[in-house]
N, C-alpha and C positions, 0 to 999 in steps of 0.2 A: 504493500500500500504506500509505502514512506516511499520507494521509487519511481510510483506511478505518479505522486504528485510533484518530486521532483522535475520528473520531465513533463508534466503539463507546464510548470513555470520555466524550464527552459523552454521551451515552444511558445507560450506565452510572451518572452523576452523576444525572441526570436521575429513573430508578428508584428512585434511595435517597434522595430529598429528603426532609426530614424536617418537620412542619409549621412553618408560619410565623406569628408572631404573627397574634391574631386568627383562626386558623384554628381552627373549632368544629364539633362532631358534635350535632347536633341530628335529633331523629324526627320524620317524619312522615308517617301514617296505619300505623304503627308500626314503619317504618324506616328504619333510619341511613342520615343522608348527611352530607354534609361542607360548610360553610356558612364562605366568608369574606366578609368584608364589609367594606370599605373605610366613613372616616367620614364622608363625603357621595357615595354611587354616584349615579353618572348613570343607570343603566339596571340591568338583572337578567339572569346566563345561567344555565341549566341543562344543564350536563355530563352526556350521555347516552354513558359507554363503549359500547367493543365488548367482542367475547369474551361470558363471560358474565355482564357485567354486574356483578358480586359487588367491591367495591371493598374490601369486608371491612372499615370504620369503626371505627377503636378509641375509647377513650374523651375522646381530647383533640384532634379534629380529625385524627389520624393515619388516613393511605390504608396497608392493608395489601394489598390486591390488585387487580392490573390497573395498579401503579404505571409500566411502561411504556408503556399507552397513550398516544395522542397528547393525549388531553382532559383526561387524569389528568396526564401531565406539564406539561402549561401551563398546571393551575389559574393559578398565579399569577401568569402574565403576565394573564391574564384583567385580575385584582384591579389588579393596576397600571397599569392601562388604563380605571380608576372603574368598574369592574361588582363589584355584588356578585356572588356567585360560590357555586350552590351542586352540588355534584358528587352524582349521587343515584344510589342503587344501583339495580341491576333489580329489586330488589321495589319499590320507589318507586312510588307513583301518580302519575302525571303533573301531572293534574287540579287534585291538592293543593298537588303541590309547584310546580307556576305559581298558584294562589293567595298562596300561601307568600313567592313571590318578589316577585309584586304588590304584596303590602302592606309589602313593606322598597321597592323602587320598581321603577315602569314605566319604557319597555316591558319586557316578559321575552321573552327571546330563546332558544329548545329550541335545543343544538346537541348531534347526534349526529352518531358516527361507526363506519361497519361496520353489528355487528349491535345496534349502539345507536340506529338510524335505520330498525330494523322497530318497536323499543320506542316510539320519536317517533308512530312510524304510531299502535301501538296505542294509544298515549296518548290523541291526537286523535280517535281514532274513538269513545273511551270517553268523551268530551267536552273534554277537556283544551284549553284556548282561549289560547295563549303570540299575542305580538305579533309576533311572525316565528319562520322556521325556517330554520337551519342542516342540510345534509344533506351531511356531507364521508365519500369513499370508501364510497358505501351501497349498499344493496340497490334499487336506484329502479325497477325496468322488467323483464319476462320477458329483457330481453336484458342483461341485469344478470349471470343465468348462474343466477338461483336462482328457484323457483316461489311465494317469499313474500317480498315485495315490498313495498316502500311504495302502490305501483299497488293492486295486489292486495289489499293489507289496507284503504284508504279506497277504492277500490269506485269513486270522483267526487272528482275537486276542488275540489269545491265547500266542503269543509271545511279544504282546504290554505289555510293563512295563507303572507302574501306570505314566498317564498323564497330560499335562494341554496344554491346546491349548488355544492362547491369536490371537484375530483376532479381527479387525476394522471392525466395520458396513457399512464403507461407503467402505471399498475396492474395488477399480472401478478393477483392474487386473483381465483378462477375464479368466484367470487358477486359478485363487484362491477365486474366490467369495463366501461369504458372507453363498450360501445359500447349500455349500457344506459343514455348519460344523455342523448342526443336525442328518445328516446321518450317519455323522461319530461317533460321539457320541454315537446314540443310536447301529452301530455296534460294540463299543468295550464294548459293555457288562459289562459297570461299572467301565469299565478302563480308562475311561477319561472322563474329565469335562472340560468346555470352562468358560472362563471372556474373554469379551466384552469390546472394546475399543474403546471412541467415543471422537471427535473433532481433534485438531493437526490441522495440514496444508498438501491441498493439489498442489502439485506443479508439474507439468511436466508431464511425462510418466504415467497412470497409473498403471504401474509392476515395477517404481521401487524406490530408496528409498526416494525419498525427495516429494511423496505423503502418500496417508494415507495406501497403501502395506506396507510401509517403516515406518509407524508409525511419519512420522515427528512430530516433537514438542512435542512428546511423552514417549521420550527415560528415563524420570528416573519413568514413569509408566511400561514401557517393566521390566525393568532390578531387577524393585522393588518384581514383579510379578513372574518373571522366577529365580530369588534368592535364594527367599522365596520359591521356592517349591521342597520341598526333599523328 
């Protein structure tokens, strides 16, 4: 009980962060996103929430919604880890916003999670050309539990860029299950590889983040994992 409520108030803290130096709302292709940048990045990520997407951008870098997601609460471990960092709402073009991130520095790395990782799909099939993809807790496969799919919406792998998909064993979310990510796998033909995430805490809903969907009590395994991969 005494750890359950521990991590309600880390998650708790987590929601109400409030921006960090350097954290800036910048448009682009005429939507807000949220753009930190450290002063020499190594690489570029692009934070694709779940839910729906609406991070609600205010005028100084401040996140007003979706601040518990898991992508939205570890902006900044990102940043301190030399990525620049930019968090982009679902109106966002994808397209743009990995041009966007190119020209501050390569590689650019798409990490979505949930229903941030049908957005990733859509991105790519609209052209959007990132140097890897992150796909944590997603829609990957008819056996995923839902009939729109990352499978499903690129059609061939042939336009998936090299991957890594990071997914909990115990994911109770009935669109992202567990046993949707072998299929996926073995159709991207070499283009992707899965790590396996177990323990954390589960609390609430299970689709959304303060159970094991959401990776609770997990976040500097997420971030260490989705970092590291370029």
């Amino acid at each position: 009980m005494k750890k359950s409520l521990l991590l309600v108030a880390a998650l708790l803290a987590a929601f109400t962060l409030t921006p960090a130096l350097g954290d800036e709302t910048v448009t682009i292709g005429g939507s807000r996103a949220v753009l930190i940048k450290p002063k020499a990045p190594r690489g570029s990520v692009i934070l694709l929430p779940g839910g729906d997407g609406a991070i609600r951008a205010g005028d100084n870098g401040d996140i007003n919604g979706l601040r518990g997601n898991q992508l939205v609460r570890t902006r900044h471990a990102y940043a301190a880890r030399g990525l620049a960092v930019l968090v982009a709402d679902a109106g966002t073009d994808l397209k743009s916003a990995v041009d966007y991130m190119a020209a501050i520095k390569r590689p650019v790395t798409v990490v979505g999670t949930s229903r941030g990782t049908l957005r990733a799909a859509e991105g790519i099939a609209r052209g959007a050309r990132p140097d890897a993809l992150v796909l944590t807790s997603g829609f990957l496969s008819p056996d995923s539990g839902s009939g729109s799919n990352v499978m499903s919406i690129l059609g061939s792998p042939s336009a998936l860029p090299r991957t890594l998909v990071l997914h909990h064993r115990q994911d109770g979310c009935k669109v992202t299950l567990p046993a949707g990510v072998d299929p996926f796998i073995k159709w991207s033909a070499g283009r992707a590889r899965v790590s396996w995430l177990t323990g954390g805490a589960d609390e609430g809903d299970p689709c959304q983040a303060g159970g094991h969907h959401g990776f609770a009590g997990l976040d500097g395994q997420v971030v260490a994992l989705a970092a590291g991969f370029w």
